[in-house]
PDB file of N, H, CA, C and O in Angstrom:
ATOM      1  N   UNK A   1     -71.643 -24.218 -52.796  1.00  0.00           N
ATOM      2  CA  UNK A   1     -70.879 -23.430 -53.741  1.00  0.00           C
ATOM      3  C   UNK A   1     -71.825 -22.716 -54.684  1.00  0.00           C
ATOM      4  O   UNK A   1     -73.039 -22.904 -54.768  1.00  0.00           O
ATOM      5  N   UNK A   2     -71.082 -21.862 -55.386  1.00  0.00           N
ATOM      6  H   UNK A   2     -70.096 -21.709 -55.318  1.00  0.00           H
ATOM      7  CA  UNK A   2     -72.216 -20.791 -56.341  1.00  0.00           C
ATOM      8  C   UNK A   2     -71.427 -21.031 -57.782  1.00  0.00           C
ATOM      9  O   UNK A   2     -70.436 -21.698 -58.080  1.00  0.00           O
ATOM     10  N   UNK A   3     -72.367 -20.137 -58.573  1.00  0.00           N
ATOM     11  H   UNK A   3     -73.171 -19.595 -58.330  1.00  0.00           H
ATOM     12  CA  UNK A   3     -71.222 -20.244 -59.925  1.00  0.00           C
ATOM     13  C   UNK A   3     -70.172 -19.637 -59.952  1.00  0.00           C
ATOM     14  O   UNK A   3     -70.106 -18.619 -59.264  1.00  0.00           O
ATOM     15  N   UNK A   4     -69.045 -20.035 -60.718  1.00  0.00           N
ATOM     16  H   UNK A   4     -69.099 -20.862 -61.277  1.00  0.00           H
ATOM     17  CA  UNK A   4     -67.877 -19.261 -60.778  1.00  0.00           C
ATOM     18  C   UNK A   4     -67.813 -17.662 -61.347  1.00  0.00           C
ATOM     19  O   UNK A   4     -68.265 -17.084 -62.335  1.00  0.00           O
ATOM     20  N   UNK A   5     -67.190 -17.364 -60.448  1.00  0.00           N
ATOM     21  H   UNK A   5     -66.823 -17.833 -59.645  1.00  0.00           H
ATOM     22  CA  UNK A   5     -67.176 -15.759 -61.120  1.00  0.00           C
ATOM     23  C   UNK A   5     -65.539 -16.129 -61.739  1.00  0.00           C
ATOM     24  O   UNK A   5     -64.641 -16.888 -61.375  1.00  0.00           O
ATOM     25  N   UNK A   6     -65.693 -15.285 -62.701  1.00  0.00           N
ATOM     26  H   UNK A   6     -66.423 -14.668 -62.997  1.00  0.00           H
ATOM     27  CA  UNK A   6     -64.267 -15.347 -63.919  1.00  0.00           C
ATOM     28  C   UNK A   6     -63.620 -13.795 -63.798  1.00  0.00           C
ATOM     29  O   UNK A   6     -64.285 -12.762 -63.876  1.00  0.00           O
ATOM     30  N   UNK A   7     -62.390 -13.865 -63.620  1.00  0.00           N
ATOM     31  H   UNK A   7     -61.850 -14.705 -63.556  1.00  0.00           H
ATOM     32  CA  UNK A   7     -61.836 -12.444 -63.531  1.00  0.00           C
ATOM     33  C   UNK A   7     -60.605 -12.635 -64.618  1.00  0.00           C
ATOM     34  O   UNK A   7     -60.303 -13.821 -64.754  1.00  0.00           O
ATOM     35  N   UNK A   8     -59.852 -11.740 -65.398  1.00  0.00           N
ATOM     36  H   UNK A   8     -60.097 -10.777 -65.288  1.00  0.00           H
ATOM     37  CA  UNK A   8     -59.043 -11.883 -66.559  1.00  0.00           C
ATOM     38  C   UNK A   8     -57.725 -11.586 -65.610  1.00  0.00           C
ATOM     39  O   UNK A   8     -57.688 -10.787 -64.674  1.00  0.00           O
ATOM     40  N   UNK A   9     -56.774 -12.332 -66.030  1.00  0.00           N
ATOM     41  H   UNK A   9     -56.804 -12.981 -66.790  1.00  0.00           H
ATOM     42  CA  UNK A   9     -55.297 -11.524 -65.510  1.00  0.00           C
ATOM     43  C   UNK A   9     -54.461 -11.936 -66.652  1.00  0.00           C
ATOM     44  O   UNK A   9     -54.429 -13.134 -66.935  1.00  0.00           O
ATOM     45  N   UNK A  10     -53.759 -11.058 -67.362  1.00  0.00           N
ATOM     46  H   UNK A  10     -53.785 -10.085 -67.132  1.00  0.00           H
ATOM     47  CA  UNK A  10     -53.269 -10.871 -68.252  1.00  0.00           C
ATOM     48  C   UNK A  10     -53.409 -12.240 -69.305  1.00  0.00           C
ATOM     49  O   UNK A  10     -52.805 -13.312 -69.345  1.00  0.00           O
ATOM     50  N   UNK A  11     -54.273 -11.776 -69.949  1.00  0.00           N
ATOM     51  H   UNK A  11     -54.763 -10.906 -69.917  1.00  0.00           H
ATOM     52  CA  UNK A  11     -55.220 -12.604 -70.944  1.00  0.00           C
ATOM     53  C   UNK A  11     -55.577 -13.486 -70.487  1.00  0.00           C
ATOM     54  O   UNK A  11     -56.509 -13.929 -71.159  1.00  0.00           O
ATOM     55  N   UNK A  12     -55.321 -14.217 -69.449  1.00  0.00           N
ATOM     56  H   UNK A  12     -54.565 -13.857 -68.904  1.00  0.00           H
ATOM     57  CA  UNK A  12     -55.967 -15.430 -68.656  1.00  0.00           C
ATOM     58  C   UNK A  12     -57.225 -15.541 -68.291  1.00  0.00           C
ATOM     59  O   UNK A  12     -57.603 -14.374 -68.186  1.00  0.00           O
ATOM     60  N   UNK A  13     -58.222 -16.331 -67.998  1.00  0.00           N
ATOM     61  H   UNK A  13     -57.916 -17.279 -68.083  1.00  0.00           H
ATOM     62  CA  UNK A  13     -58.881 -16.489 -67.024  1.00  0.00           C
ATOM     63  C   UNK A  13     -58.634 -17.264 -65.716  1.00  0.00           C
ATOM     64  O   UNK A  13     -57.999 -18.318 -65.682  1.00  0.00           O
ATOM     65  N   UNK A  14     -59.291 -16.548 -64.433  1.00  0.00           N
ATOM     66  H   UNK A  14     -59.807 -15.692 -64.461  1.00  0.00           H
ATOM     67  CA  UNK A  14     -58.879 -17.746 -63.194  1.00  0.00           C
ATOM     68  C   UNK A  14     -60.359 -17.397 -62.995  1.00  0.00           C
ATOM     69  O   UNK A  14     -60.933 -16.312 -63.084  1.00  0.00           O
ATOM     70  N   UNK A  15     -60.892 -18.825 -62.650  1.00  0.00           N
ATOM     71  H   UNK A  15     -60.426 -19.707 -62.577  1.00  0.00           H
ATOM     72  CA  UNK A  15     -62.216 -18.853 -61.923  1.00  0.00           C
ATOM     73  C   UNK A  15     -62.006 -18.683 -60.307  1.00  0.00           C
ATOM     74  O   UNK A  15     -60.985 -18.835 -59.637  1.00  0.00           O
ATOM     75  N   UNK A  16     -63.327 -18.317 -59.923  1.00  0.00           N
ATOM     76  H   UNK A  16     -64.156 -18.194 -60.468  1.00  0.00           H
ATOM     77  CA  UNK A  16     -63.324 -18.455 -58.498  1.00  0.00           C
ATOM     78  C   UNK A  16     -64.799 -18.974 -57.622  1.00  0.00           C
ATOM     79  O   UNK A  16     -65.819 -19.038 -58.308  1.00  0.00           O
ATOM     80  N   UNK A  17     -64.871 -19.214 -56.636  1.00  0.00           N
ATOM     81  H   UNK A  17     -64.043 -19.162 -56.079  1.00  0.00           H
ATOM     82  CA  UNK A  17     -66.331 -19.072 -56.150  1.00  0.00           C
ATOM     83  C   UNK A  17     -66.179 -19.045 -54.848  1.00  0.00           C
ATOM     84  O   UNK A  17     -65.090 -19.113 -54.280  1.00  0.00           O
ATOM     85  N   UNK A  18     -67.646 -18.909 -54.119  1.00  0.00           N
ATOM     86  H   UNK A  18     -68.532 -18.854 -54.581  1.00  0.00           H
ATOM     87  CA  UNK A  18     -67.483 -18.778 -52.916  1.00  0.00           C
ATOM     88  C   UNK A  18     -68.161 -19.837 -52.131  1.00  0.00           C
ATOM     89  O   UNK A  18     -69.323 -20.229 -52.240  1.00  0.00           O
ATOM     90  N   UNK A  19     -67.020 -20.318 -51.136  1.00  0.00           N
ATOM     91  H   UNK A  19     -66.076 -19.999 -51.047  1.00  0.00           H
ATOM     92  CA  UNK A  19     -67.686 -21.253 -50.161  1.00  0.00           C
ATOM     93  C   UNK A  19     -67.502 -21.374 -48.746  1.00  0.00           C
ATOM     94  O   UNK A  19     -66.407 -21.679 -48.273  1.00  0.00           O
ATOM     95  N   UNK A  20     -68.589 -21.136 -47.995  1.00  0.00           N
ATOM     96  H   UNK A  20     -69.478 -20.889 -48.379  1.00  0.00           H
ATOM     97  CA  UNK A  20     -69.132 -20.372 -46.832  1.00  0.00           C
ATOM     98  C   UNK A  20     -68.417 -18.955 -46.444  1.00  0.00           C
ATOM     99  O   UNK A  20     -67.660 -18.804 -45.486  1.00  0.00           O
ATOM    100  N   UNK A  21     -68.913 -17.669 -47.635  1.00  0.00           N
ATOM    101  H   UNK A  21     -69.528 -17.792 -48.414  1.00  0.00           H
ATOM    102  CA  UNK A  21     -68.635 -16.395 -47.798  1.00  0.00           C
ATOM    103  C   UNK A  21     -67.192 -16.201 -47.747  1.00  0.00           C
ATOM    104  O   UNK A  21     -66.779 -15.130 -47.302  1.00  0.00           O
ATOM    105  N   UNK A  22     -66.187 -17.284 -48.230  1.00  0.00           N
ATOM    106  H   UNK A  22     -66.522 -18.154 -48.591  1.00  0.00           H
ATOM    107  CA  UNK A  22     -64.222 -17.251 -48.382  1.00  0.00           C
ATOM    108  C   UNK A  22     -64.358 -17.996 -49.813  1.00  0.00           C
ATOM    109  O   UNK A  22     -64.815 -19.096 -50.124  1.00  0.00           O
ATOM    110  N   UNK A  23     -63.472 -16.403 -50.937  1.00  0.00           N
ATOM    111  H   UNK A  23     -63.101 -15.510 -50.685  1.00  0.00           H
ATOM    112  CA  UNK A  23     -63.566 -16.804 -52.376  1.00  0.00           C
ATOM    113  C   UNK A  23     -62.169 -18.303 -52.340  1.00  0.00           C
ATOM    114  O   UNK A  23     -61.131 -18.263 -51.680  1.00  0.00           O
ATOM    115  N   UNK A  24     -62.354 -18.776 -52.715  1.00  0.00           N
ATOM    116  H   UNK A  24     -63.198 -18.809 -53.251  1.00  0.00           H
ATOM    117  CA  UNK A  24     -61.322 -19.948 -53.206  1.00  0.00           C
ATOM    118  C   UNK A  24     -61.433 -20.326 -55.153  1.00  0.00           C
ATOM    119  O   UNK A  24     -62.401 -20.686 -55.822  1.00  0.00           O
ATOM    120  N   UNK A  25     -60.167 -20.076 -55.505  1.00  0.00           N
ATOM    121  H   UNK A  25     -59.380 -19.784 -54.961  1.00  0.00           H
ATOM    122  CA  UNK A  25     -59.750 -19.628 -56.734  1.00  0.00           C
ATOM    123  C   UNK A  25     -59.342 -21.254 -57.031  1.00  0.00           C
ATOM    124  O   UNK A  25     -58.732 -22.100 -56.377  1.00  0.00           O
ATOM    125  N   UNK A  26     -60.189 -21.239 -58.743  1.00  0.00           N
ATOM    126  H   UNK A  26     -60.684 -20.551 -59.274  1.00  0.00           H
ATOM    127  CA  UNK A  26     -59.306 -23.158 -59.219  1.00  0.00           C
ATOM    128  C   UNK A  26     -58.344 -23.003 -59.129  1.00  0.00           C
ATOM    129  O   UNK A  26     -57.858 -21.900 -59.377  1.00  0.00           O
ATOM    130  N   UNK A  27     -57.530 -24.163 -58.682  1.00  0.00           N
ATOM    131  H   UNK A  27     -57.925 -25.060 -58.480  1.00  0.00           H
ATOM    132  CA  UNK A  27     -56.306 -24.196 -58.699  1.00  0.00           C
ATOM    133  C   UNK A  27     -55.749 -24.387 -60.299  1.00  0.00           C
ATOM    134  O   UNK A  27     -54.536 -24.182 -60.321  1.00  0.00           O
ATOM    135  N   UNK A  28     -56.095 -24.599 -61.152  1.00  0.00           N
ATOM    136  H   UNK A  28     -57.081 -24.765 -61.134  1.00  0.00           H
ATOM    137  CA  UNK A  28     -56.136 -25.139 -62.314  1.00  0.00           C
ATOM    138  C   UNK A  28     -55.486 -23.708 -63.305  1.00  0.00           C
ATOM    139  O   UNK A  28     -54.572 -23.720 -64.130  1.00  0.00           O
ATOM    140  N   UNK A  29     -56.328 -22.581 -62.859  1.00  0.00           N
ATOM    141  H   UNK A  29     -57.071 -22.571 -62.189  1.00  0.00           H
ATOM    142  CA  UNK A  29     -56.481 -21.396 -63.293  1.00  0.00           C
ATOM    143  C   UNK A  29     -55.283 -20.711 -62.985  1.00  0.00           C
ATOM    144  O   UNK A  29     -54.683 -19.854 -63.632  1.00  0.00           O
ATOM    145  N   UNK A  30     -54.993 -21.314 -61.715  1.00  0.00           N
ATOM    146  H   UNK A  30     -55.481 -22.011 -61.189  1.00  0.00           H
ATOM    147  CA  UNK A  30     -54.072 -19.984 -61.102  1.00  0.00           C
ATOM    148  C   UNK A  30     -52.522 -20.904 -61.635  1.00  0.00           C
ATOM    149  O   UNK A  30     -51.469 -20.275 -61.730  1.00  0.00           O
ATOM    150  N   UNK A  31     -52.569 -22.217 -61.905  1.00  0.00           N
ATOM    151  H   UNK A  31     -53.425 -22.729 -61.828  1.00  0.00           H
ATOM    152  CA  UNK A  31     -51.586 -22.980 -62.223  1.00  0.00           C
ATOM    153  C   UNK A  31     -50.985 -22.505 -63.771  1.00  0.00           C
ATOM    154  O   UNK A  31     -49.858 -22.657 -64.242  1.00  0.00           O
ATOM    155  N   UNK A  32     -51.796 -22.085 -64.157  1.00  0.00           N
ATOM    156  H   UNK A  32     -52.712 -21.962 -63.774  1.00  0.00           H
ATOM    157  CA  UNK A  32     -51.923 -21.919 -65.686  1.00  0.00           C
ATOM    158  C   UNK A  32     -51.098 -20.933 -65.726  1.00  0.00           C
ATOM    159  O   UNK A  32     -49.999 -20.839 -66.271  1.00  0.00           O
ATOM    160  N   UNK A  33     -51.934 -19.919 -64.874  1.00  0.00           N
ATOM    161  H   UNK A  33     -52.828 -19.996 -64.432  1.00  0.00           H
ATOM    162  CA  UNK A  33     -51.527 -18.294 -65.076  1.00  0.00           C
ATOM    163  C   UNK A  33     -49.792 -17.951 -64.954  1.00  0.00           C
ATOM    164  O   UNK A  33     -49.155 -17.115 -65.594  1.00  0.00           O
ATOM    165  N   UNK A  34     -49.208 -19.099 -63.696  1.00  0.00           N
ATOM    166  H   UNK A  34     -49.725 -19.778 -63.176  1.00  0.00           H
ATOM    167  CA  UNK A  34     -48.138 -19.054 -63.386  1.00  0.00           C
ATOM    168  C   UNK A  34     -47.410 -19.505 -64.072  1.00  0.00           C
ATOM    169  O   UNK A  34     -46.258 -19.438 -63.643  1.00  0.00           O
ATOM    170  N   UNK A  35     -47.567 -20.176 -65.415  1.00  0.00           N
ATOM    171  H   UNK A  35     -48.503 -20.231 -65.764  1.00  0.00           H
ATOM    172  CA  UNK A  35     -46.570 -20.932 -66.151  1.00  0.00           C
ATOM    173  C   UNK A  35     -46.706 -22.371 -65.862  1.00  0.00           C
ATOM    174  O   UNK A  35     -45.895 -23.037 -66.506  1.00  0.00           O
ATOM    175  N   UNK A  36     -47.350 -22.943 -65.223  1.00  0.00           N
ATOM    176  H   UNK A  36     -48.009 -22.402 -64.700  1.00  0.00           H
ATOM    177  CA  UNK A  36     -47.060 -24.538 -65.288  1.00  0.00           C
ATOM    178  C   UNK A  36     -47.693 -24.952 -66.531  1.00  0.00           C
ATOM    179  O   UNK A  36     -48.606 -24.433 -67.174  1.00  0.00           O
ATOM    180  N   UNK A  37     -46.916 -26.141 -66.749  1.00  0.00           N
ATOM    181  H   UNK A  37     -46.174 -26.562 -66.226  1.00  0.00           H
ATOM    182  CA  UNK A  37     -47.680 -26.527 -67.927  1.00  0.00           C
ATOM    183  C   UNK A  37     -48.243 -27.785 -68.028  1.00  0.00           C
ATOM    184  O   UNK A  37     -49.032 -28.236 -68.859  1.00  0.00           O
ATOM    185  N   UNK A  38     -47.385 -28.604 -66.439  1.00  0.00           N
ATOM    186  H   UNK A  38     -46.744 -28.238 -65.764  1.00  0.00           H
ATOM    187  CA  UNK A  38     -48.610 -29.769 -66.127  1.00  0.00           C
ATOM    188  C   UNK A  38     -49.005 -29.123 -65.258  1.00  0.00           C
ATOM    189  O   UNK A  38     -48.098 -28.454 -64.763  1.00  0.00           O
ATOM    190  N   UNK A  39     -50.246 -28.937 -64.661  1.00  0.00           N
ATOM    191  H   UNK A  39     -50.983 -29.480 -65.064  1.00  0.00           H
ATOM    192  CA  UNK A  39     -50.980 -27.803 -63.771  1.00  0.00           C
ATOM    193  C   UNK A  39     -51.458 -29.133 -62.314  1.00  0.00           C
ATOM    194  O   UNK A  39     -51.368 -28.898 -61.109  1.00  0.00           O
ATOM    195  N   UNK A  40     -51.952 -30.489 -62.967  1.00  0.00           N
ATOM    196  H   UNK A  40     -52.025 -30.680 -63.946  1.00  0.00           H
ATOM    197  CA  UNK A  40     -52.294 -31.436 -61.967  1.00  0.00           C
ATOM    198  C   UNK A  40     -50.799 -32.065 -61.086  1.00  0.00           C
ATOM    199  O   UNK A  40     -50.835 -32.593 -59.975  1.00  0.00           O
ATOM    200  N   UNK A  41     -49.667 -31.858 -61.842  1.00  0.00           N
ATOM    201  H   UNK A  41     -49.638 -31.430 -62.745  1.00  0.00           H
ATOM    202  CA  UNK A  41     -48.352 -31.910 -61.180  1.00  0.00           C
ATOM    203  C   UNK A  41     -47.877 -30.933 -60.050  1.00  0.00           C
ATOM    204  O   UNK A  41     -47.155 -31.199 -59.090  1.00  0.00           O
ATOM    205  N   UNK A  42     -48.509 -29.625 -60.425  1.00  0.00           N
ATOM    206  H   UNK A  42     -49.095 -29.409 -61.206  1.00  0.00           H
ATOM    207  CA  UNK A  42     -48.117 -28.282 -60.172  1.00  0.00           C
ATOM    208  C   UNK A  42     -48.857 -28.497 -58.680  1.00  0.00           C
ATOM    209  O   UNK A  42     -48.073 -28.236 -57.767  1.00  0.00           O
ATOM    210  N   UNK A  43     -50.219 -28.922 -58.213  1.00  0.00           N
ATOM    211  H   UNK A  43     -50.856 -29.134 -58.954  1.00  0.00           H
ATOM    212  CA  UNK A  43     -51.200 -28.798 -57.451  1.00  0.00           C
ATOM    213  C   UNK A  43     -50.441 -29.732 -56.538  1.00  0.00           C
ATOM    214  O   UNK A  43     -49.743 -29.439 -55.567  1.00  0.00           O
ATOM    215  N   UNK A  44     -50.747 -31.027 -57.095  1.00  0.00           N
ATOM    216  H   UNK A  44     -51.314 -31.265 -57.884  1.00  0.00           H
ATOM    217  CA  UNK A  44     -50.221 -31.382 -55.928  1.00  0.00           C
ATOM    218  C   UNK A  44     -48.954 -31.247 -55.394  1.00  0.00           C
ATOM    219  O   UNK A  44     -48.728 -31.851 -54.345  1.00  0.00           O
ATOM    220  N   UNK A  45     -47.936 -30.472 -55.976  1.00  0.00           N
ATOM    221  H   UNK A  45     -48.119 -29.981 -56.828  1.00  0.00           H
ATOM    222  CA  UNK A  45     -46.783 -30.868 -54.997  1.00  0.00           C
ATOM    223  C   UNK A  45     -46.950 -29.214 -54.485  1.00  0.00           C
ATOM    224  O   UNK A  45     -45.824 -29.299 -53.995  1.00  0.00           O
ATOM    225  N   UNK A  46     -47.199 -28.340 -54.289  1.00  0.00           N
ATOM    226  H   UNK A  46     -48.114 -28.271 -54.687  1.00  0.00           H
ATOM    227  CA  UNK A  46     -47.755 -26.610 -53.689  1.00  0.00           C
ATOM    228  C   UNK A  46     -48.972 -27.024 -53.435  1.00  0.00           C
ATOM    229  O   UNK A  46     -49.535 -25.945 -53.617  1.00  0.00           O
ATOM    230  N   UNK A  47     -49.743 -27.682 -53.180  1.00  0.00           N
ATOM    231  H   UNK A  47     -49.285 -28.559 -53.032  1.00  0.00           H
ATOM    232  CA  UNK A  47     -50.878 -27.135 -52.273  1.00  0.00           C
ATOM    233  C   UNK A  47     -51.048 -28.580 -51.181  1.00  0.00           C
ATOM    234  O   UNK A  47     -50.792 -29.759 -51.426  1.00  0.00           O
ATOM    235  N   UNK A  48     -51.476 -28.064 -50.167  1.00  0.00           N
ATOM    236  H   UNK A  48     -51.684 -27.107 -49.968  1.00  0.00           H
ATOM    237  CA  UNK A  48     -51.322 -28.715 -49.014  1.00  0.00           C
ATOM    238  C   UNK A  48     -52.845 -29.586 -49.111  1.00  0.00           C
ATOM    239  O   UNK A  48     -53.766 -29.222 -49.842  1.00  0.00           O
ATOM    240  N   UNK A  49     -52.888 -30.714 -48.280  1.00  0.00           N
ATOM    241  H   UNK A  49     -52.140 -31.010 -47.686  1.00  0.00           H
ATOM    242  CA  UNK A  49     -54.017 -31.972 -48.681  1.00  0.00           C
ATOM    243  C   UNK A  49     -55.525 -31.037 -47.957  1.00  0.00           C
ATOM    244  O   UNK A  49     -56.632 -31.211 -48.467  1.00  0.00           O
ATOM    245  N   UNK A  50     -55.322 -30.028 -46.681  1.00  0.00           N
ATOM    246  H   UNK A  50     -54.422 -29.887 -46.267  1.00  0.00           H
ATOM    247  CA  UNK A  50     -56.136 -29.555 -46.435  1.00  0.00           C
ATOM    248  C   UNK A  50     -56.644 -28.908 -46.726  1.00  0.00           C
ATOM    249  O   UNK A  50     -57.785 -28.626 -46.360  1.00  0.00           O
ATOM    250  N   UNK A  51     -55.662 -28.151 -47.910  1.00  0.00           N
ATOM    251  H   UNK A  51     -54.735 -28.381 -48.207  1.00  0.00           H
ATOM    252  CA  UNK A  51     -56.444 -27.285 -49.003  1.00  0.00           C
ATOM    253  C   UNK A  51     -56.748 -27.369 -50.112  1.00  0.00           C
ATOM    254  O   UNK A  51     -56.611 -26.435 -50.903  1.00  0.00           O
ATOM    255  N   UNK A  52     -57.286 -28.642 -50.455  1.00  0.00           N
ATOM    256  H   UNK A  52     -57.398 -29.400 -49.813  1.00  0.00           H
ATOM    257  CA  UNK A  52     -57.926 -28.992 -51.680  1.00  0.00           C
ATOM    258  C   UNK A  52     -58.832 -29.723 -51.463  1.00  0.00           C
ATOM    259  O   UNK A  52     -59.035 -30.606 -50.630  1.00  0.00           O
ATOM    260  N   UNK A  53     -59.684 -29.076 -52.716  1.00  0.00           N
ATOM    261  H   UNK A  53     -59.519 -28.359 -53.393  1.00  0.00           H
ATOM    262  CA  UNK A  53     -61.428 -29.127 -52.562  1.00  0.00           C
ATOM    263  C   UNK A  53     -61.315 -30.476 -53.274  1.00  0.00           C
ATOM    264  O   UNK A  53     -61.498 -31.452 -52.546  1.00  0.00           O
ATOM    265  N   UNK A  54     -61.038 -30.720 -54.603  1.00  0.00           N
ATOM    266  H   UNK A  54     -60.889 -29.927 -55.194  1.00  0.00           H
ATOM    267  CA  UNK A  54     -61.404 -31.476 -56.053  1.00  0.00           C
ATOM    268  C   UNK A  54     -61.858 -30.976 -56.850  1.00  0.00           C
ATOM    269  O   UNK A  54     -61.754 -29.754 -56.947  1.00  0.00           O
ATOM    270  N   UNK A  55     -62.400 -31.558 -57.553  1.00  0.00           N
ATOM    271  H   UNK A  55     -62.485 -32.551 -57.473  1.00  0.00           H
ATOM    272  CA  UNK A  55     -63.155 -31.344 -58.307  1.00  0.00           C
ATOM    273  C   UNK A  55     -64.712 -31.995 -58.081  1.00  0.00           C
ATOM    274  O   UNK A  55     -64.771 -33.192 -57.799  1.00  0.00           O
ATOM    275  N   UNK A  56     -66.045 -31.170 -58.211  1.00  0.00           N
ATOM    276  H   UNK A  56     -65.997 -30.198 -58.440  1.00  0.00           H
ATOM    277  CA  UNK A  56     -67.390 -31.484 -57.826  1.00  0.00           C
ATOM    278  C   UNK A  56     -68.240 -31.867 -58.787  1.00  0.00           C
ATOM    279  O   UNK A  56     -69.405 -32.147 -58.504  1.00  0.00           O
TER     280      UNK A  56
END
């Protein structure tokens, strides 16, 4: 992995980075952006077990 690149969406930040040249966005970020407001609730029940990294 590399450092996160940070992009703004309406006042937000969502991080992202790249791993093996496919950007994958925190889930944390993008949880936020959408309105959740428990975001670790939000993850696991929308994102599938094969698509989560963790945290490193």
């Amino acid at each position: 992995m590399n450092t996160p690149q940070i992009f703004n969406f309406e006042q937000n930040e969502v991080r992202t980075v790249l791993v093996n040249n496919e950007p994958y966005f925190v889930g944390k970020d993008v949880a936020s952006v959408l309105g959740y407001s428990n975001t670790k609730d939000a993850l696991s029940r929308h994102v599938d077990l094969e698509d989560k990294m963790g945290s490193r």
